[in-house]
N, C-alpha and C positions, 0 to 999 in steps of 0.2 A: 563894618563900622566898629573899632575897639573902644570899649570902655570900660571905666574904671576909677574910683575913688584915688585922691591923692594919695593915701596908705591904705595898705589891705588889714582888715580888721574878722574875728570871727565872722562868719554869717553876710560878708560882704558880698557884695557880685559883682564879678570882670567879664568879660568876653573879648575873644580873642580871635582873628582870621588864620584859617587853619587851611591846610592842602592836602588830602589822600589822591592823589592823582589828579582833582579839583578842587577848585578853591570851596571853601565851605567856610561859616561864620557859628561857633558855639559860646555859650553861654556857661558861665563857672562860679559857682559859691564857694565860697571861703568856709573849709569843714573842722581845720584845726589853726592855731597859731599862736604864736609863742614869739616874741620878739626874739629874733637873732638865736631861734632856735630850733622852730620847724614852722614849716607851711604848707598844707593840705587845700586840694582841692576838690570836687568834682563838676561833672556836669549830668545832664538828665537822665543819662545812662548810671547814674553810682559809683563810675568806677573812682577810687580815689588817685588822684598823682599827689604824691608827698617829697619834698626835701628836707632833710634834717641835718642839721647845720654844727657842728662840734666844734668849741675852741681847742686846737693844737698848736702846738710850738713851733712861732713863725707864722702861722694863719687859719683858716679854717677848713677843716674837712667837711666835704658835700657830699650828701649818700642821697641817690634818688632811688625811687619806689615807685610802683604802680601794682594796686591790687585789682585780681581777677576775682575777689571772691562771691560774683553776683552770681546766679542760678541761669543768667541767659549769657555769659561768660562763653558757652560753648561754642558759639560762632566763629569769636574773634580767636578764641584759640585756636577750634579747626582751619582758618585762616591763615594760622603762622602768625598773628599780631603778636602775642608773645615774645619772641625774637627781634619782629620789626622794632619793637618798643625798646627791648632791649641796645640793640645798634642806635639808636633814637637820642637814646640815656645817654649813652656813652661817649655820643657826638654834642650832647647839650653839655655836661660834665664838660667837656674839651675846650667848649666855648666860654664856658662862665672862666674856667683856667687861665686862658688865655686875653680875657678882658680884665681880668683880676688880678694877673702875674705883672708886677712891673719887668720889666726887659732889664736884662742885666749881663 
């Protein structure tokens, strides 16, 4: 069950249905925010996922993040999440591109 405030505001909370092989449902507070400049998240685990949003020439550049810097980190690292995340980013980047780019 997704929910979510009309606009996300510091200190907000959304949840989201999520899938690692099964579906699962997590919970996320609003950690940083800056209109139309960055958006930080986490969930119970700490980790942060952040977008930070830059005005460029013609539209905006999107950098996404996700920090490992927790002390129990060592899991998903020895994992391989790192990477997974990584390819993850890159596939989300592609999407927001592709809804954002008018066709031309």
């Amino acid at each position: 069950m997704k929910q979510a405030p009309e606009r996300l505001f510091k200190g907000a909370t959304f949840s989201m249905d999520m899938k690692i092989g099964v579906p699962y449902f997590v919970k996320n507070t609003v950690s940083d925010f800056e209109e139309n400049k960055v958006i930080a998240w986490h969930h119970f685990a700490q980790f942060v996922w952040r977008y930070d949003l830059e005005e460029v020439s013609g539209g905006t550049k999107v950098t996404e993040s996700f920090n490992y810097d927790r002390p129990w980190a060592f899991a998903i690292t020895w994992l391989g999440w790192p990477e997974k995340n990584r390819r993850a980013m890159v596939a989300t980047l592609e999407r927001i591109s592709q809804i954002v780019t008018p066709a031309g």
